[in-house]
C-alpha positions as CSV (number, residue, x, y, z in Angstrom):
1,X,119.2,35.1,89.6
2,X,116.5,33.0,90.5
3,X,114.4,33.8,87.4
4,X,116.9,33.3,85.1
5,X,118.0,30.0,86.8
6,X,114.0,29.4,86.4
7,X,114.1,30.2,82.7
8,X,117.0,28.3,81.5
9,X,115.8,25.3,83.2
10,X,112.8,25.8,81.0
11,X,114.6,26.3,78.4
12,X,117.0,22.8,78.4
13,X,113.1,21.1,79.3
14,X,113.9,20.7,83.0
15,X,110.1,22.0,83.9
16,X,108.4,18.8,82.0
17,X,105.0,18.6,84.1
18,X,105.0,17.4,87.2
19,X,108.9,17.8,87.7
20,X,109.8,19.6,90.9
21,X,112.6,21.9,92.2
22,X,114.1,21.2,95.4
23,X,115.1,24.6,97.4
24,X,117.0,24.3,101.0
25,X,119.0,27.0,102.8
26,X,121.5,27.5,105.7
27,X,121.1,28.9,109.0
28,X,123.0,32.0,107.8
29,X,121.1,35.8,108.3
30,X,118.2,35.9,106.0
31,X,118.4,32.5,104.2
32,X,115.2,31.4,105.1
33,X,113.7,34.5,103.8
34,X,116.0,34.4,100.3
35,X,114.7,30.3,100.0
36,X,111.2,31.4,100.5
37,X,111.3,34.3,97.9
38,X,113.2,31.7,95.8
39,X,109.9,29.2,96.1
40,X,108.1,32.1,95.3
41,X,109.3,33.0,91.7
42,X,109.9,29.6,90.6
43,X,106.3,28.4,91.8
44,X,105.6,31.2,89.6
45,X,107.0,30.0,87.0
46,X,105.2,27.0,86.5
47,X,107.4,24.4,88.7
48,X,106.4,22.4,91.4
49,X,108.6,23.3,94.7
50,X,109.7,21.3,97.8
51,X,111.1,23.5,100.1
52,X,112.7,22.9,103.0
53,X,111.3,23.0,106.7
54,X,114.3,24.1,108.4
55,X,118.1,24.4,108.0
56,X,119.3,21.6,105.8
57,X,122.8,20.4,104.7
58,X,123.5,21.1,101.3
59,X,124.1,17.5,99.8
60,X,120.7,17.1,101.6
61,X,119.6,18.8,98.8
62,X,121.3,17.1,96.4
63,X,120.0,13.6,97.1
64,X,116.5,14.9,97.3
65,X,116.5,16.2,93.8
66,X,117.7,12.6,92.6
67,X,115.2,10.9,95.0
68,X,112.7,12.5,93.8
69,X,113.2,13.5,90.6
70,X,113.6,16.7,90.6
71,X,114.5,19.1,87.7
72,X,117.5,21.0,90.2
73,X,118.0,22.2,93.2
74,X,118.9,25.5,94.9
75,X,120.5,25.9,97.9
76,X,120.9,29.4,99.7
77,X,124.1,29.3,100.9
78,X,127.6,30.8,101.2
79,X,129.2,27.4,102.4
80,X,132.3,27.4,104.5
81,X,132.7,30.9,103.6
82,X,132.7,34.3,106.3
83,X,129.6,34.7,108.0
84,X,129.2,38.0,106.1
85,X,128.7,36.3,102.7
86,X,125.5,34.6,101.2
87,X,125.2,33.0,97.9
88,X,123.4,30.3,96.0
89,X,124.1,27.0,94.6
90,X,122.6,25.7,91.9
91,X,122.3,21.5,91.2
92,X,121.7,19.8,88.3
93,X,119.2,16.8,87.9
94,X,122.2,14.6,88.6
95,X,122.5,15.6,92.0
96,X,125.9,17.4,91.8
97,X,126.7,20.7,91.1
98,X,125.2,22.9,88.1
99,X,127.8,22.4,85.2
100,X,129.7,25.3,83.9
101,X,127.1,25.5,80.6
102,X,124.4,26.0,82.6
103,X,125.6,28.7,85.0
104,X,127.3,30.4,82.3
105,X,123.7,30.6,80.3
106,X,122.0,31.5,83.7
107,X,124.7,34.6,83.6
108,X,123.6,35.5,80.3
109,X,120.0,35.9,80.5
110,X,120.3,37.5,83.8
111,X,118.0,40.9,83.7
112,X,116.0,39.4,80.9
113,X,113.1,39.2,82.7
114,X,111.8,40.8,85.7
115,X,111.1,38.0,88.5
116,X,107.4,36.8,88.1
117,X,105.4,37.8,91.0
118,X,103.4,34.8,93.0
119,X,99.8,34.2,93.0
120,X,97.5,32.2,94.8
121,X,97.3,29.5,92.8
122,X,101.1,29.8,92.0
123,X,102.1,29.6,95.6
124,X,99.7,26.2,95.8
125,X,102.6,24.3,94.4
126,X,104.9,25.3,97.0
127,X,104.9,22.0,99.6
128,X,106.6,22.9,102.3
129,X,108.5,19.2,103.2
130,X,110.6,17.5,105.7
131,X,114.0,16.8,103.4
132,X,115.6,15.6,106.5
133,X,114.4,12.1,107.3
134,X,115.2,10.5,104.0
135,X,118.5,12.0,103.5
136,X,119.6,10.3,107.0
137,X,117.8,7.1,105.9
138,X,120.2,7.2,102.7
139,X,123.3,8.2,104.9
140,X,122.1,4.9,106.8
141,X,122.3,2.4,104.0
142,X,125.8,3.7,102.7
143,X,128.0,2.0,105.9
144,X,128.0,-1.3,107.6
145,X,126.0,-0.2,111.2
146,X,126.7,-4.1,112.3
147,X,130.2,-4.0,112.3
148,X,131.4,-3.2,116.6
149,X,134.1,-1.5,118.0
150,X,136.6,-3.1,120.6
151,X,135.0,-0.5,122.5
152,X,132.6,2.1,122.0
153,X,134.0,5.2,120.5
154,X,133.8,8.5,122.0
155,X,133.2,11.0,118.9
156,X,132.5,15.1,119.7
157,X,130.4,16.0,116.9
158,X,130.9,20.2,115.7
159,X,128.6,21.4,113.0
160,X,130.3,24.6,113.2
161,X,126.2,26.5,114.4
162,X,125.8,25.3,110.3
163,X,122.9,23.2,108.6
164,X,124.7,20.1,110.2
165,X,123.3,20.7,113.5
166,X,122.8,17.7,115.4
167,X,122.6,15.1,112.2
168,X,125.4,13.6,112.8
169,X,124.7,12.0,116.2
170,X,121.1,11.3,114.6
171,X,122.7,8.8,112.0
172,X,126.0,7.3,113.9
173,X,124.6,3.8,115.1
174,X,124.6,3.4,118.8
175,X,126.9,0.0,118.6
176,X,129.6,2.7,117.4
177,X,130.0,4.5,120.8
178,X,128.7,7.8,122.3
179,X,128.5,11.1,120.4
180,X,129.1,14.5,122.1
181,X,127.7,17.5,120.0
182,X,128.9,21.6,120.3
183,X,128.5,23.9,118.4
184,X,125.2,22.4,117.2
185,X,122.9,25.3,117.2
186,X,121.9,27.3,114.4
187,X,123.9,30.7,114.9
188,X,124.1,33.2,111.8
189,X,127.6,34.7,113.2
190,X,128.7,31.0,113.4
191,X,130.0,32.1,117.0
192,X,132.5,34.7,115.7
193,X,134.3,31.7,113.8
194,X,135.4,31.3,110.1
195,X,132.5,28.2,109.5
196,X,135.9,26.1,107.9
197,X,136.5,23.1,109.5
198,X,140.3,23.5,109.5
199,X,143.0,25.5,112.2
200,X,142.4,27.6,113.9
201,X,138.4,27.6,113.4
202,X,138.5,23.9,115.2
203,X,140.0,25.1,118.3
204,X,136.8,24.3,120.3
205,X,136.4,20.7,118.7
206,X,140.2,20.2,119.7
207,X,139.8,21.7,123.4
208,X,136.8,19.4,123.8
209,X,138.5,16.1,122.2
210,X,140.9,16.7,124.7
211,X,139.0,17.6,127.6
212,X,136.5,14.9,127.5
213,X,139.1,12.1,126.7
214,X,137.2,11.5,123.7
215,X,138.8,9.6,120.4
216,X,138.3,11.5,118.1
217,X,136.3,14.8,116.9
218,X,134.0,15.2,113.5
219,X,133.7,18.6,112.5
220,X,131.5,19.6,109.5
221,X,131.3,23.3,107.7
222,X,128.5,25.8,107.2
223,X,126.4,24.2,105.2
224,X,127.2,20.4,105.7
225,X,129.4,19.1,102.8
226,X,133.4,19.2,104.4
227,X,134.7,17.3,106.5
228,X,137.2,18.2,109.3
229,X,139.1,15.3,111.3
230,X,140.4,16.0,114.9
231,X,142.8,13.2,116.7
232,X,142.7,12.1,120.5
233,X,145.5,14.8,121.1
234,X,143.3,17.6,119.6
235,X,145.9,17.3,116.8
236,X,144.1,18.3,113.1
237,X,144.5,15.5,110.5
238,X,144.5,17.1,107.0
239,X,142.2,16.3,104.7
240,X,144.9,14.3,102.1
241,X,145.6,11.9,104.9
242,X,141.1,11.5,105.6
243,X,141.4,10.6,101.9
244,X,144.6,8.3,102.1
245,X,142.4,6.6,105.2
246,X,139.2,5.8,103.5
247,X,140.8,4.8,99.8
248,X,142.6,2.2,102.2
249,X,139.2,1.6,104.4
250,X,137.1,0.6,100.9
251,X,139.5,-1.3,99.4
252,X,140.6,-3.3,102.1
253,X,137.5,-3.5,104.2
254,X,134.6,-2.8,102.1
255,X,136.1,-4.6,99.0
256,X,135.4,-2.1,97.0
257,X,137.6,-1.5,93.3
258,X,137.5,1.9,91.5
259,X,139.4,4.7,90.4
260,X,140.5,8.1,92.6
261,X,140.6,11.4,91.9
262,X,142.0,14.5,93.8
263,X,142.5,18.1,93.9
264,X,145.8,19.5,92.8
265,X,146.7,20.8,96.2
266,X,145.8,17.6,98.0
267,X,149.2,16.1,99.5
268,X,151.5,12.3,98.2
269,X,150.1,10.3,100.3
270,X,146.5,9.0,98.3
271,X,149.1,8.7,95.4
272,X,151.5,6.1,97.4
273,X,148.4,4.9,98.5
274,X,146.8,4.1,95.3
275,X,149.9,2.6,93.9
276,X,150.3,0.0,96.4
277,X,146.8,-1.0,95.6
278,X,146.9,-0.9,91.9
279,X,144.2,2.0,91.8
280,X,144.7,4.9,88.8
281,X,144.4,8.1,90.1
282,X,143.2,11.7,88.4
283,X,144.7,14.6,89.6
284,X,142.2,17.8,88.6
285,X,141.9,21.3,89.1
286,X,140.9,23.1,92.0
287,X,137.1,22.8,92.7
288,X,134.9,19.5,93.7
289,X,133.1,21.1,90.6
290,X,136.1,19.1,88.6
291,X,135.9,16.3,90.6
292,X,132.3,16.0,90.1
293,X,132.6,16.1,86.4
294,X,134.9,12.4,86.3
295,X,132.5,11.2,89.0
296,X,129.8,10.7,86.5
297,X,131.7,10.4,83.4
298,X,133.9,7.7,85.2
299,X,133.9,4.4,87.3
300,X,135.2,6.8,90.3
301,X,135.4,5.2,94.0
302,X,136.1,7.9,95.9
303,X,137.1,11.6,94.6
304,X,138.4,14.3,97.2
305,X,140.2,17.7,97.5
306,X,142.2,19.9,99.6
307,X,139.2,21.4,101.3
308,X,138.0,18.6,103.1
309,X,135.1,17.6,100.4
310,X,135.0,13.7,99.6
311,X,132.6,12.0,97.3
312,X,131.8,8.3,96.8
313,X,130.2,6.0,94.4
314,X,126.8,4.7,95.1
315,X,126.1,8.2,96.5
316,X,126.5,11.3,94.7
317,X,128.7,12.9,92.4
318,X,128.6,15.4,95.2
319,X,130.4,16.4,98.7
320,X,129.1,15.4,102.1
321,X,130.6,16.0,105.1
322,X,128.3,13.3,106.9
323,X,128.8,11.0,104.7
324,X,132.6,11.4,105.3
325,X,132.4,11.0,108.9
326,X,130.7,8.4,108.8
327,X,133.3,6.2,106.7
328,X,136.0,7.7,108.7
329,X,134.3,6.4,111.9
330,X,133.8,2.7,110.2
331,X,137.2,3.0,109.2
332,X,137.9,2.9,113.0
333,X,135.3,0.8,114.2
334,X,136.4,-2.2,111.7
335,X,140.0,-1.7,111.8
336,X,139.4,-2.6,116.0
337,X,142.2,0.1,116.3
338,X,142.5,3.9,116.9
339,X,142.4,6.8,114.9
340,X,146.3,7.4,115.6
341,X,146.7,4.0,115.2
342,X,145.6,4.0,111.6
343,X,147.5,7.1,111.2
344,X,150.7,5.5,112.4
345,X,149.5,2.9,109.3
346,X,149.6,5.4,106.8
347,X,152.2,7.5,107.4
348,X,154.3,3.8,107.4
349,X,153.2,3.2,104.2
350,X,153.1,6.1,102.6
351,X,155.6,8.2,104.1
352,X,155.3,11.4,107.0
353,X,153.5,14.5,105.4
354,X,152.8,17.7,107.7
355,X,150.5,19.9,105.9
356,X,149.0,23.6,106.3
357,X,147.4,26.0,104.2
358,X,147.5,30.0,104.6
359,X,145.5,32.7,103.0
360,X,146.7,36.6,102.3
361,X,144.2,38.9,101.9
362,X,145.0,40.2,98.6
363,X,143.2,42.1,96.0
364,X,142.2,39.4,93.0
365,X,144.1,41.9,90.3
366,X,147.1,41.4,91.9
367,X,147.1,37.8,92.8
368,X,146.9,37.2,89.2
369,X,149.5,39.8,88.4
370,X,151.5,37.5,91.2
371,X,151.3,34.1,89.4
372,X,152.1,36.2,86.1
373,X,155.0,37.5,87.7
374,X,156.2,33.9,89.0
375,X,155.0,32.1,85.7
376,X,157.8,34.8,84.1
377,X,160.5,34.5,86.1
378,X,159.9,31.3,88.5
379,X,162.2,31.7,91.7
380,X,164.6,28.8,91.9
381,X,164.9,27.8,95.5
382,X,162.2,28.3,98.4
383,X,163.4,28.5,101.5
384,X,167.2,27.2,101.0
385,X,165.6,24.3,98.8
386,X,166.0,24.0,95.1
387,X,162.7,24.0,92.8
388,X,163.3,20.6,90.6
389,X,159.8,21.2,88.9
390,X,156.8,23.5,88.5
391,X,153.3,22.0,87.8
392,X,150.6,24.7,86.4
393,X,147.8,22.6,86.4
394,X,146.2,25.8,88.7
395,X,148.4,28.4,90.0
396,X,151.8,27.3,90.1
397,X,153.3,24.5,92.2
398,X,156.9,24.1,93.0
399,X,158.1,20.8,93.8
400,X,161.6,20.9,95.8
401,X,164.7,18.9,96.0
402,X,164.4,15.6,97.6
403,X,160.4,14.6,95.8
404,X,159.6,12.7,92.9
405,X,156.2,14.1,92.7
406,X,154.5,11.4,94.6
407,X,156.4,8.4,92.6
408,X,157.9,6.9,95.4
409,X,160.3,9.2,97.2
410,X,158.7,10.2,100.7
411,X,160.7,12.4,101.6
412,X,160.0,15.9,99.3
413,X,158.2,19.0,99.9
414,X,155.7,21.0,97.9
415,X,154.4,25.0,97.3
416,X,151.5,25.8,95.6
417,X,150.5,29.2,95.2
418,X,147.6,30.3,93.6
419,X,144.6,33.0,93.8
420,X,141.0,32.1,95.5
421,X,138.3,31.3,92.9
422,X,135.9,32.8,95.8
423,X,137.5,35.4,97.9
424,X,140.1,38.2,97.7
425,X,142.6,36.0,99.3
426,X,145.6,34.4,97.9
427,X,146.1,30.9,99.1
428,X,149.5,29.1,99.6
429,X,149.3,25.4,100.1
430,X,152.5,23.6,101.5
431,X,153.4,20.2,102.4
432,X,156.7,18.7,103.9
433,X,157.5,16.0,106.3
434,X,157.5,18.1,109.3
435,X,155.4,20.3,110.2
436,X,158.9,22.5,111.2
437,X,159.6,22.2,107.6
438,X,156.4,23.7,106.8
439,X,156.6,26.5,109.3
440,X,159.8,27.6,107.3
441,X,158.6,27.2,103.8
442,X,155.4,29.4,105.3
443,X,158.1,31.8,106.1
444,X,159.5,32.2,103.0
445,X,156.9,31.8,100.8
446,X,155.5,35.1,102.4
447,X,158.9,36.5,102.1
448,X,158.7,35.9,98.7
449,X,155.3,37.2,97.9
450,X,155.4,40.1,99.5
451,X,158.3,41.1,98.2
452,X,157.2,40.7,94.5
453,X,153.8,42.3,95.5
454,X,155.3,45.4,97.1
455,X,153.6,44.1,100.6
456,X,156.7,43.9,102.6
């Protein structure tokens, strides 16, 4: 893959002289190794490499490529995924995610070519470099470190045994409050846990939030660029209400004017949100890829999705987790309130929302055979409430009795069901006003699936 990636950015005239590739990895089994075999083969190919001294977060890599110019980056990386996977993701010059042309011509000229072996004087323009320090200093200039708590904050920091590792403490300013890290030590296994920052795989964040008395926890995935939020009580905030939170926080406090953009299964309340404030939103498929995409091409303030990945302006048309927590702790710190206070705020406004996702292990042929099957003969009621309107935008969402779709009534529910893009699992998204409400959608949603699957 990595000579082919190496060939087609010589092909679109990415390896003009002097034009480097940035290459970072994880701390996931063997990604060191993969990164420096990576170097290897495009040093031999004629580009100029920096590669990373040590674990890095992937939107690391991102802004190095801007800041210094590079041609792209490659991260080695399976993100939030199973400690059992590894992959690699490919950036463009732009500092975002390789677009769709360009991986799809990196697919096609796979096997072309047999990866060019390193020399000597090829391996001479591997510099191995600290990506680290800059990144922070960046992370730095993005929020307002004068602005002071009514007291300092106590934040428990969990990067999950990802890239994250300790960076976060590194970059909060010491007026904010004290930061607590776990889970900060590289760990391939990521401690037996799923490295997604969402239930249950924040159970330890939440036991320490609420053992240490802390305000709130800031939990980021394997390799850096989600975001998960933990409340005083250990309670999970989802990530529609993090992006309700900070669309409200740059508008209000920074000043800031823009559009929005979210993920199809992101929750109502960013869209109550942004109406109050006059702001159009974008509602996009699955994938920050699509977010991305409107982030350059548009005058985009903030872009987010279900996942916990958030993008801003002035930044990148990328994720970052650190970034994220970092606005979410200003948000605090100049609000002079608590977290659950400014959750109180915003469900006020824009209405209660309970939210949970669950994924089936399910074979990809039949998760599409599933949505083929519901697309044909969509059921009419879920769970004892009526199905007033389906959206197909991806998968199929099911909007039930008692919602406008966002447009005002707080008081609807939502299923979305639709197959993973990256693993044999089928995913089933639901939001209600109680998180009762979605325990019994859950319930028969699963009902429902199994029995047109032949799983029951």
């Amino acid at each position: 893959m990595v000579q082919a990636t190496a060939e087609v950015w010589a092909e679109t005239g990415a390896s003009a002289p002097g034009r480097p590739v940035v290459v970072g990895y994880d701390t996931r089994f063997n990604s060191r190794r993969v990164a420096e075999l990576a170097a290897d083969i495009l040093a031999a190919n004629g580009f100029p490499v920096l590669l990373a001294d040590r674990p890095v977060p992937t939107p690391c890599v991102s802004f190095t490529v801007v800041d210094r110019d590079a041609a792209g980056g490659l991260v080695v990386t399976a993100s939030h995924n199973p400690a059992r996977f590894n992959g690699i993701k490919l950036k463009g010059a732009f500092g975002g995610s390789a677009p769709p042309a360009f991986t799809t011509r990196v697919e096609q000229v796979l096997g072309r070519t047999p990866p060019r072996r390193v020399d000597g004087a090829a391996r001479a323009r591997i510099v191995v470099a600290d990506l680290v320090a800059p990144y922070l200093d960046r992370l730095a200039s993005r929020i307002e470190p004068h602005r002071r708590p009514a007291r300092p904050l106590r934040i428990v920091a969990d990067a999950m045994h990802g890239a994250a590792g300790a960076l976060f403490g590194a970059v909060v300013p010491p007026g904010w409050g004290d930061v607590r890290p776990i889970r900060a030590s590289p760990d391939p296994l990521f401690g037996g846990v799923h490295p997604e920052p969402i239930p249950p795989h924040l159970d330890a964040l939440a036991s320490q939030v609420r053992s240490t008395g802390a305000d709130l926890g800031i939990a980021t995935d394997g390799d850096g660029d989600r975001l998960g939020l933990v409340a005083a009580d250990g309670r999970y905030v989802p990530p529609h209400a993090v992006l309700a939170l900070l669309v409200r926080h740059l508008v209000e406090r920074r000043g800031w004017r823009g559009e929005v953009v979210k993920g199809f299964a992101v929750g109502g309340q960013v869209d109550r949100v942004c109406a109050r404030l006059g702001l159009t939103l974008h509602v996009t498929p699955i994938g920050f890829k699509h977010v991305a995409t409107l982030m350059q091409s548009r005058d985009i303030l903030i872009g987010g999705e279900e996942s916990g990945g958030i993008g801003f302006r002035d930044h990148l048309p990328e994720r970052d987790g650190l970034l994220s927590g970092l606005l979410v702790l200003e948000a605090v710190v100049a609000s002079g309130a608590t977290l659950d206070d400014l959750l109180r705020s915003l469900e006020a406004e824009a209405g209660p929302a309970a939210y949970r996702r669950r994924d089936y292990t399910l074979h990809p042929d039949l998760g599409r055979r599933l949505v083929e099957r519901l697309a044909a003969d969509p059921p009419r009621a879920i769970g004892g409430r009526r199905v007033v309107r389906v959206e197909t935008l991806d998968g199929r969402k099911y909007w039930l009795d008692g919602d406008q779709g966002g447009e005002g009534d707080k008081g609807g529910a939502w299923v979305l069901v639709r197959p993973s893009g990256t693993e044999p699992v089928l995913r089933v998204y639901i939001e209600a006003p109680t998180t009762d409400e979605v325990d019994a959608l859950h319930g028969a949603t699963e009902a429902l699936v199994s029995q047109l699957t032949g799983t029951a």
